[in-house]
C-alpha angles and dihedrals in degrees: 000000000000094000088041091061099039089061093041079052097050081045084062104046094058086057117105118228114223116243082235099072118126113251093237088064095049092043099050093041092056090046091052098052092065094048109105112199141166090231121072107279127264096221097056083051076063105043082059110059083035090059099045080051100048101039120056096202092090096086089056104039117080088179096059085037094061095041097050086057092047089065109095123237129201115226126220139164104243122200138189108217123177102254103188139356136207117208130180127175105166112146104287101359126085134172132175113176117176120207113220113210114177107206132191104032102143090214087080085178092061087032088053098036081052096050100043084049093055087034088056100047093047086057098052094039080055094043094051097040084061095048096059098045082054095053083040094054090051099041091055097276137268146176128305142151137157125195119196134176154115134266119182117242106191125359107179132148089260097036143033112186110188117194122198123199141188125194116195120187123195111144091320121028120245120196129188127186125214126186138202109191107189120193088225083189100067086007106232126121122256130228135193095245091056097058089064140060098227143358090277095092078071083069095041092044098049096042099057084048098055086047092051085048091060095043093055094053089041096051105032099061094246096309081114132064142175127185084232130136117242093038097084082236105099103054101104112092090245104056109090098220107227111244109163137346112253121261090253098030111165114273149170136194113229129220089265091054094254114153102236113198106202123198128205125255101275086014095111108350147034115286103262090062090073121198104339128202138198127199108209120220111252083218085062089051115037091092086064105035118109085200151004095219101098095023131042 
């Protein structure tokens, strides 16, 4: 075993790490790199699911598939708890701000990484809701009111997609999504980059997108509608036409293993429309994929 997971750790190491990597990935990697323990390393459990995404010769090598499942994996049952929450009900100004805290991953260096970033966030939602009452109060008052919190996604026995979201209301309400999307099996977060072999799944992605856009105008008598050329609908100045997602857009993984690509509230379409998803064909994808392990 000891000699297996040397060379799948050599393996790893050849492997370059896009510039696009989340900085929890890259800090609780390093961390785990300097933690002796008796057990087998957590960080070699991530190096592993790291290296079948990263390298698409895992489809087509029985030899690396066999070593990565020989590596062992300790089971938990992880849960996301509300750790803290921030309330305010003061005349006209109301805020609720929920505190996500994901326990009983047994990789501590990504939990704690995780928790220290959503503990930090609430803090500073908190920090600058109390700023502007205070600048309201002196300035003769006003309305404001901010609602956070987190909904799970996807909580399988392969996947937990957490997605964290902040309502601000001040005159018209604003909204923006943010989502963690964990592998429970080798225990690492996952990011978009890392599902592809290049930056082309950018293009595949966008353009399907662009293609479901115009069929739902197309199809929903004007209830829908997309800020997309082609679909008569993105003329005005003010409208921001929609080209291509970002590198690191905002994502979860379903239930059915399905890649879902989520846009804020004004992203991509007129207010009313909310926070809108799309949940891009595998068919479309499986040119880019490096594997099949996460969607399918």
């Amino acid at each position: 075993m000891d000699k297996k997971l040397q060379e799948l750790e050599k393996q790893y190491m050849k492997v370059p790490i896009p510039k696009e990597l989340d900085f929890v990935v890259e800090k609780a990697l390093k961390q785990g790199q300097k933690k002796k323990k008796n057990r087998t390393p957590q960080w070699v459990l991530g190096s592993a699911a790291a290296a079948m995404l990263f390298t698409a010769g895992l489809n087509v090598s029985p030899a690396m598939a066999r070593t990565l499942s020989e590596i062992p994996v300790v089971g938990s049952v992880i849960k996301v708890l509300t750790w803290t929450e921030y309330e305010v009900a003061e005349d006209t100004y109301d805020a609720n701000i929920k505190v996500p805290s994901i326990e009983n991953l047994e990789n501590q260096d990504l939990a704690n990484t995780l928790n220290e970033k959503y503990r930090a966030e609430g803090k500073t939602l908190y920090d600058e809701f109390m700023a502007e009452v205070g600048d309201l109060k002196l300035n003769g008052g006003g309305h404001l009111g901010i609602d956070s919190g987190f909904e799970i996604k996807t909580d399988n026995e392969q996947i937990l997609s957490i997605g964290r979201y902040v309502v601000n209301t001040v005159g018209s309400s604003s909204t923006v999504m943010e989502y963690d999307t964990i592998d429970k099996e080798n225990e690492i977060l996952i990011t978009l980059p890392m599902l592809f072999k290049d930056q082309h799944y950018i293009e595949t992605i966008s353009e399907n997108i662009k293609e479901q856009m115009r069929t739902q105008i197309a199809e929903s008598n004007q209830d829908k509608v997309y800020w997309v050329k082609g679909a008569g609908l993105a003329d005005e100045e003010s409208m921001e036409e929609f080209t291509a997602i970002k590198p690191d857009q905002q994502f979860y993984i379903s239930d059915k293993g399905k890649l879902v690509i989520s846009f804020d509230k004004y992203e991509v379409a007129p207010g009313y429309m909310g926070v809108v998803e799309f949940e891009i064909p595998t068919d479309v994808l499986k040119e880019d994929l490096v594997s099949t392990k996460y969607i399918h």
